[in-house]
C-alpha positions as a Markdown table, in Angstrom:
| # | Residue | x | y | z |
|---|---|---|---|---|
| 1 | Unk | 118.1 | 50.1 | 74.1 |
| 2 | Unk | 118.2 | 48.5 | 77.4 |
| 3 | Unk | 115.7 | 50.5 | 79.2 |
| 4 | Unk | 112.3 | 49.1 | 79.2 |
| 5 | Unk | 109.4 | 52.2 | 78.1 |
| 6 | Unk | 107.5 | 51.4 | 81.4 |
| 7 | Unk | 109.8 | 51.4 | 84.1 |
| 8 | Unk | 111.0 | 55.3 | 82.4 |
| 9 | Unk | 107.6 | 56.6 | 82.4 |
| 10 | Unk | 106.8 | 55.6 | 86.3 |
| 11 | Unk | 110.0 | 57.2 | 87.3 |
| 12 | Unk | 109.1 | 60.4 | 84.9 |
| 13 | Unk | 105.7 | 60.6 | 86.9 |
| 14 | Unk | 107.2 | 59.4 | 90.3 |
| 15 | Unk | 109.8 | 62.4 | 89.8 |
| 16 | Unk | 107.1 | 64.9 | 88.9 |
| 17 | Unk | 104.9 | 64.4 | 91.7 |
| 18 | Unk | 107.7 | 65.0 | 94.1 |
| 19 | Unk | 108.6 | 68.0 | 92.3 |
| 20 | Unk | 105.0 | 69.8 | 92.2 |
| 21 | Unk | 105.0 | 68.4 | 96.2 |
| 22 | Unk | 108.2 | 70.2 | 96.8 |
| 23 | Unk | 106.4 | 73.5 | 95.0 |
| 24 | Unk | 102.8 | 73.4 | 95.5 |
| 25 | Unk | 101.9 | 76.3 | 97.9 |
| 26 | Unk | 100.8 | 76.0 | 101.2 |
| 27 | Unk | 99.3 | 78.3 | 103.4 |
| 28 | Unk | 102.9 | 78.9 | 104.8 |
| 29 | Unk | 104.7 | 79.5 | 101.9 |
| 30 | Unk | 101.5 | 81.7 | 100.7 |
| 31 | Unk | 102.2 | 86.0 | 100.5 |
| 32 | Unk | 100.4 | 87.8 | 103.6 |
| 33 | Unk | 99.9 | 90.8 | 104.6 |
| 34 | Unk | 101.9 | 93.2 | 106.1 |
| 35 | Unk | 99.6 | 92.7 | 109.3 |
| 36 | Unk | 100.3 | 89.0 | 109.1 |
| 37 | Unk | 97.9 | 86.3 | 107.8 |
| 38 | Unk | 94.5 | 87.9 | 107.1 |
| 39 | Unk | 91.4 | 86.6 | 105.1 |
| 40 | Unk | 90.9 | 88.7 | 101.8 |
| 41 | Unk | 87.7 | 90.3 | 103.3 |
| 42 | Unk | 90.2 | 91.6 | 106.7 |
| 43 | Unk | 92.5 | 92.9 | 104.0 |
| 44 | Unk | 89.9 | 94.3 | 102.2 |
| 45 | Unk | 88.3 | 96.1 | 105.1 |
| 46 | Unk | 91.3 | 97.1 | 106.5 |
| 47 | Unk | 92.5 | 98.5 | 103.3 |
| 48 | Unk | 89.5 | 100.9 | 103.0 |
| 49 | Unk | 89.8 | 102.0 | 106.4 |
| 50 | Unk | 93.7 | 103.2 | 106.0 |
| 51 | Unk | 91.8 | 104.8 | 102.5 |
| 52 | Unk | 89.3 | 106.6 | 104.8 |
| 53 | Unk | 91.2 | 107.9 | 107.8 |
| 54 | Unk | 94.4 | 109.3 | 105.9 |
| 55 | Unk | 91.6 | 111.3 | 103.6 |
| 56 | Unk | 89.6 | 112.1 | 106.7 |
| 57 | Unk | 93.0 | 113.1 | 108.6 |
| 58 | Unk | 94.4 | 115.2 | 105.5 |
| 59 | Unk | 91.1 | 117.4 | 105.3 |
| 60 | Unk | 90.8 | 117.9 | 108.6 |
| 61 | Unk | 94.6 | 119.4 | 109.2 |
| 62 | Unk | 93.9 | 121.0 | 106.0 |
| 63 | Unk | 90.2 | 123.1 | 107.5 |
| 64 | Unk | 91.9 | 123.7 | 110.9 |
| 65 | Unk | 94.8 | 125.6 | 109.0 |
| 66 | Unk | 92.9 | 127.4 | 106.9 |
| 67 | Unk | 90.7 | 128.6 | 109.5 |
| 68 | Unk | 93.4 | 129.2 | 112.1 |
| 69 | Unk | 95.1 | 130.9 | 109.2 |
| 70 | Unk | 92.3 | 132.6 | 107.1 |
| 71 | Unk | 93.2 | 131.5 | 103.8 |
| 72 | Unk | 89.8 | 129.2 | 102.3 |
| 73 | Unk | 90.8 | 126.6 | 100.7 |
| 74 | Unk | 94.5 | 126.4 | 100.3 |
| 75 | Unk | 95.1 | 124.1 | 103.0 |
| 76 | Unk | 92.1 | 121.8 | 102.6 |
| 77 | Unk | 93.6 | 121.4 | 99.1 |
| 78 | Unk | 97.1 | 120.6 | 99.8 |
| 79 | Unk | 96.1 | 118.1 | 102.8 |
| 80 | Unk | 93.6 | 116.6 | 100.8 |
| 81 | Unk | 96.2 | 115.5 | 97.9 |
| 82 | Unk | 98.6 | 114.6 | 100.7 |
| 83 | Unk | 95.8 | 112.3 | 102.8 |
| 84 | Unk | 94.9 | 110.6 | 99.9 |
| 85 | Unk | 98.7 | 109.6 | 98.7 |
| 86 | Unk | 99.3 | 108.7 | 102.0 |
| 87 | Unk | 96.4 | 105.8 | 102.3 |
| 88 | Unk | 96.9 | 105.1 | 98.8 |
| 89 | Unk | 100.8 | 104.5 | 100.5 |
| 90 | Unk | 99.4 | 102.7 | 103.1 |
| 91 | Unk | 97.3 | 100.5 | 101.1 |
| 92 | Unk | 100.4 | 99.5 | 98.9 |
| 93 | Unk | 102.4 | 98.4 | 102.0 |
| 94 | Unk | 99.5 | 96.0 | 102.7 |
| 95 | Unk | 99.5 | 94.4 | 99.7 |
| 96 | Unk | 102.8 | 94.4 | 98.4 |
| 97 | Unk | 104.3 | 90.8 | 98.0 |
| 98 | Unk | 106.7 | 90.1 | 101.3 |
| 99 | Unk | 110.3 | 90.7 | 100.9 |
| 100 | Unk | 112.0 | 87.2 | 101.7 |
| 101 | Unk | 115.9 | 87.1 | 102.7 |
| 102 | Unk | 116.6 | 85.9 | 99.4 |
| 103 | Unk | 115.1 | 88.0 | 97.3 |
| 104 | Unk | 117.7 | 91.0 | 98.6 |
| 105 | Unk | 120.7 | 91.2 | 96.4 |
| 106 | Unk | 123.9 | 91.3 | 99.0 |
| 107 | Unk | 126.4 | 93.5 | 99.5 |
């Protein structure tokens, strides 16, 4: 067996700290945001603001047609449902995990 025990194991651990060096994550290789690099608490704010203003958005289309309209609450209904999926759209695009150009099977 001409390989002495010692000399195998250093190159085993030699090899292995190259290998979790090649793929330990940096803050470049990390997922951001769709808005670019952002501290959780920026996404966090930012996600309950796109929450608020697409509700806030939806009722208030919804009130002005029912008003201008005269049906009660038809409108403010509908544009409620549709505000709501629309931040809760917008949130997902903001923490979704970046596409990379690898991950996109080709033609």
């Amino acid at each position: 067996m001409g390989k002495d025990p010692d000399s195998s194991r250093e190159s085993f651990d030699r090899r292995l700290r190259q290998a979790q060096d090649r793929h330990k994550p940096d803050r470049a290789t990390q997922p951001k945001a769709a808005g670019g690099d952002m501290s959780d608490l920026g996404i966090v704010l930012r996600a309950g603001t796109e929450m608020v203003s697409a509700l806030v958005v939806g009722v208030a289309i919804g009130w002005g047609l029912d008003r201008w309209l005269g049906y009660r609450p038809a409108f403010l209904i509908l544009f409620t449902f549709l505000g709501g999926a629309a931040g809760v759209l917008n949130v997902w695009r903001l923490v979704r995990p970046q596409d990379t150009p690898g991950d996109k099977p080709g033609p």
